[in-house]
C-alpha positions as CSV (number, residue, x, y, z in Angstrom):
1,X,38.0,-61.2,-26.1
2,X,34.7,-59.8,-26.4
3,X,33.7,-60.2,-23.1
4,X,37.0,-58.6,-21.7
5,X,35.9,-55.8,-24.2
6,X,32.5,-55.2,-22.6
7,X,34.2,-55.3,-18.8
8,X,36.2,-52.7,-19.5
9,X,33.9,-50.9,-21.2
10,X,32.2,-51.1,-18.5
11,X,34.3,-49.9,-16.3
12,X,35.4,-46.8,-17.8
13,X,31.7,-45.8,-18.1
14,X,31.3,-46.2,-14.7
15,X,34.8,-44.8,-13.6
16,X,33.2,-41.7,-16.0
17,X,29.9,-41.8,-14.0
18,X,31.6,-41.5,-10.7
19,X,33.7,-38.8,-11.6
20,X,30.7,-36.6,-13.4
21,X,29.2,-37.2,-10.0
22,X,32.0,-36.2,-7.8
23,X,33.0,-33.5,-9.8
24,X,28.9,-32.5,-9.0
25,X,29.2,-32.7,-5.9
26,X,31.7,-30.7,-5.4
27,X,30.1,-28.2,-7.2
28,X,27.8,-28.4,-4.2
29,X,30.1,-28.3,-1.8
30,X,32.1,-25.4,-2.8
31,X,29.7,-23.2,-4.8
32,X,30.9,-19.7,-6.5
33,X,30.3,-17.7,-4.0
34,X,30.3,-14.3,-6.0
35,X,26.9,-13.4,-7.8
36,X,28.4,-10.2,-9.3
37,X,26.3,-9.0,-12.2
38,X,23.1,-10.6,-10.9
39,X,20.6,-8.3,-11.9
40,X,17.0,-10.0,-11.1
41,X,14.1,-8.6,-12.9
42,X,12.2,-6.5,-10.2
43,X,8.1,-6.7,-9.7
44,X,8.4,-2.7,-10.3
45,X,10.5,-1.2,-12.9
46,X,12.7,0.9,-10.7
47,X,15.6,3.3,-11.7
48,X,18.2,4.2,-9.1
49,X,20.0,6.2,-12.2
50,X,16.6,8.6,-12.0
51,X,15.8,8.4,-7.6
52,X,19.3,8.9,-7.3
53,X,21.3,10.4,-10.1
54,X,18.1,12.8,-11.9
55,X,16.5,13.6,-8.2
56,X,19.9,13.3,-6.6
57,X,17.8,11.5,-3.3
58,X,20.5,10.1,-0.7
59,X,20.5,6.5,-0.3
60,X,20.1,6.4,2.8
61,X,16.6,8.6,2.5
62,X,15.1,5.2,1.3
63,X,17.5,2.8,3.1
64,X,17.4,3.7,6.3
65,X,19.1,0.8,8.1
66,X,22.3,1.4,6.7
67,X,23.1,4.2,9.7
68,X,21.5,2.0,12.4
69,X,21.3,-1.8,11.8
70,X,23.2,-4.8,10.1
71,X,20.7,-4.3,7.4
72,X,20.1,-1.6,4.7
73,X,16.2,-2.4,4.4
74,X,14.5,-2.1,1.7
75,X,12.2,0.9,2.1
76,X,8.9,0.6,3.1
77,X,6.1,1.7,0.7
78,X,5.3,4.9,2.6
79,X,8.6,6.1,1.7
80,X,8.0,5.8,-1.9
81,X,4.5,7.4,-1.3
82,X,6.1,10.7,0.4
83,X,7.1,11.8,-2.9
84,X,4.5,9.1,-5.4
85,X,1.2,11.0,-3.5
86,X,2.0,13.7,-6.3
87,X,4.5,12.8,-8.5
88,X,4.2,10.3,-11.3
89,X,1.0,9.9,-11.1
90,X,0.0,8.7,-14.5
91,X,2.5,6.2,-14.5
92,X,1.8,2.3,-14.2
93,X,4.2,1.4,-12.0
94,X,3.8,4.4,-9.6
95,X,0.0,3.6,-9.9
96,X,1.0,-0.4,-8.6
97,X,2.6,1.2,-5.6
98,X,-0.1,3.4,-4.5
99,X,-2.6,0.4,-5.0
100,X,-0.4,-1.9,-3.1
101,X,-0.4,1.2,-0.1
102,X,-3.5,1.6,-0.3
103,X,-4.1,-2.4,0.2
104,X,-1.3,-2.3,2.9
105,X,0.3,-4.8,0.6
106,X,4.3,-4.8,0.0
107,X,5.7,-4.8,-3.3
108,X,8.1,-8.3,-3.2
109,X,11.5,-6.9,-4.1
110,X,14.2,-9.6,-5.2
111,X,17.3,-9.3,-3.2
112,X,20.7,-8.6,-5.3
113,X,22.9,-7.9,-2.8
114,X,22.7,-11.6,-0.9
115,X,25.6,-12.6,1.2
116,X,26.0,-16.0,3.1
117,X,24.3,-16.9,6.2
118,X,27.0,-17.2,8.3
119,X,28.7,-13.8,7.4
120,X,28.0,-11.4,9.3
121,X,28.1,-7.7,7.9
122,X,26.9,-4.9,9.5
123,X,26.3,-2.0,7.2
124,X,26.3,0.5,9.9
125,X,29.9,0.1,11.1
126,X,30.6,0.9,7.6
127,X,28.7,3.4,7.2
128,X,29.7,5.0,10.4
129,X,33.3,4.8,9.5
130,X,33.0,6.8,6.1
131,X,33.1,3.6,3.6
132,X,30.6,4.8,0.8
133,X,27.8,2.8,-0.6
134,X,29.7,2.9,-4.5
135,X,32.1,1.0,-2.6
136,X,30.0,-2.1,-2.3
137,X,27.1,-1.2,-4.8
138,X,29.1,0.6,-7.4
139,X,27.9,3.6,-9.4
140,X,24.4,3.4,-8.5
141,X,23.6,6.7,-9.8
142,X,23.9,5.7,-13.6
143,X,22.4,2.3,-13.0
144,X,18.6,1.8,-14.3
145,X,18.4,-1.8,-13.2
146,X,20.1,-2.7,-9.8
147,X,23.0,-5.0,-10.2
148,X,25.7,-6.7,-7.8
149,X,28.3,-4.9,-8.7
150,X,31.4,-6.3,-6.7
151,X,31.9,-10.0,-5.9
152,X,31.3,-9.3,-2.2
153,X,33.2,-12.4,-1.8
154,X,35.6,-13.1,1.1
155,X,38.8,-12.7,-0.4
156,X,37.5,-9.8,-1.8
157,X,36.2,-8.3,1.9
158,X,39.5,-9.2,3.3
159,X,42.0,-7.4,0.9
160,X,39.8,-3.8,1.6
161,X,40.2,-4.6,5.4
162,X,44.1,-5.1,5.2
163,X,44.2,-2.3,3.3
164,X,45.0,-3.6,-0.1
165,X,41.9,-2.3,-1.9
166,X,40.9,0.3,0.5
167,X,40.0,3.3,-1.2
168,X,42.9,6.1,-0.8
169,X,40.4,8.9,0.6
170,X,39.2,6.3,3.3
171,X,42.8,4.7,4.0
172,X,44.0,8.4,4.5
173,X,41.2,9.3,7.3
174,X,41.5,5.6,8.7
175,X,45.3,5.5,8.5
176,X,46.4,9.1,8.3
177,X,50.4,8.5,9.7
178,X,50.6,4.8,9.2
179,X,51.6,2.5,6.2
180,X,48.7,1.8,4.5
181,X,49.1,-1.9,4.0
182,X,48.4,-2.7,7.9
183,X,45.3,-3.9,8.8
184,X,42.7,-1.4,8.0
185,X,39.6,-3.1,10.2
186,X,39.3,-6.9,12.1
187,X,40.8,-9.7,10.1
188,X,39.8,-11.9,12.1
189,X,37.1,-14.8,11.9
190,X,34.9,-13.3,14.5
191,X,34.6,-10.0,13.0
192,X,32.5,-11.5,10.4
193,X,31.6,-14.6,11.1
194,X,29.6,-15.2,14.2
């Protein structure tokens, strides 16, 4: 009796190990794909709420893919020193970027807004088409600390191209005479994924 005992004990802990380690795997497989809220801690202590909300610069003064490329960029250093030459001065971090210029060293920025490999978005087709940056980014202008702000997830891409989530003021110059809940933009595979 013992020894049926000990078999089946047996057994359950390793029906329990292999399920732990499918359910693992899995994980692995099919990973959330949404990093909303990630909000890395940045070499430089920037504040989008004061270069953008205070000192009201565009964004795409410092981004300046987002007109032109399937990238936003992150701005160069020389950028930052068109206005740091004379402002801020005394301040540590604004000190760190004029030493790194001066070394023709970049500052190493953490990415927040990551998206898959195999998506492909170009910001400039949304840009060109009206869709603005809070869209994606959120309220950037009261934000000290970067954050992802919407899931950028596909289900969540999809439902703003049919039109479900769309904001009104776009829909209406997009859509002007049509029923809004047609396809806004490409649904299709290809339009993102290449």
């Amino acid at each position: 009796m013992v020894g049926k005992f000990l078999n089946l004990k047996l057994i359950l802990v390793l029906l329990f190990t292999v399920f732990i380690l499918v359910i693992i795997s899995l994980g692995s497989v099919f990973p959330n794909a949404s990093n909303q809220g990630y909000t890395p801690t940045q070499p430089i202590a920037f504040s989008h709420k004061i270069h953008v909300g205070t000192n009201k610069i565009g964004c795409m003064y410092c981004h300046t893919g987002a007109e032109r490329s399937r990238h936003a960029t992150v701005p160069a250093l020389s950028i930052c020193m068109n206005c740091h030459r004379v402002v801020g001065l005394d301040k540590p971090d604004v000190q760190r970027l004029l030493k790194n210029f001066q070394e023709k060293k970049p500052i190493e920025w953490i990415r927040v807004h990551e998206l898959a490999d195999y998506v492909y978005f170009p910001h400039k087709r949304h840009v060109k088409v009206g869709v603005a940056c809070e869209i994606c980014h959120g309220d950037v202008k009261n934000m000290d600390v970067i954050e992802q702000y919407a899931p950028l997830t596909m289900g969540w891409c999809i439902d703003c191209h049919r039109g479900i989530t769309t904001p009104k003021q776009l829909l209406s110059r997009l859509k002007p005479k049509e029923d809004h809940y047609k396809e806004v933009c490409p649904t299709h595979c290809t339009a993102c994924h290449n």
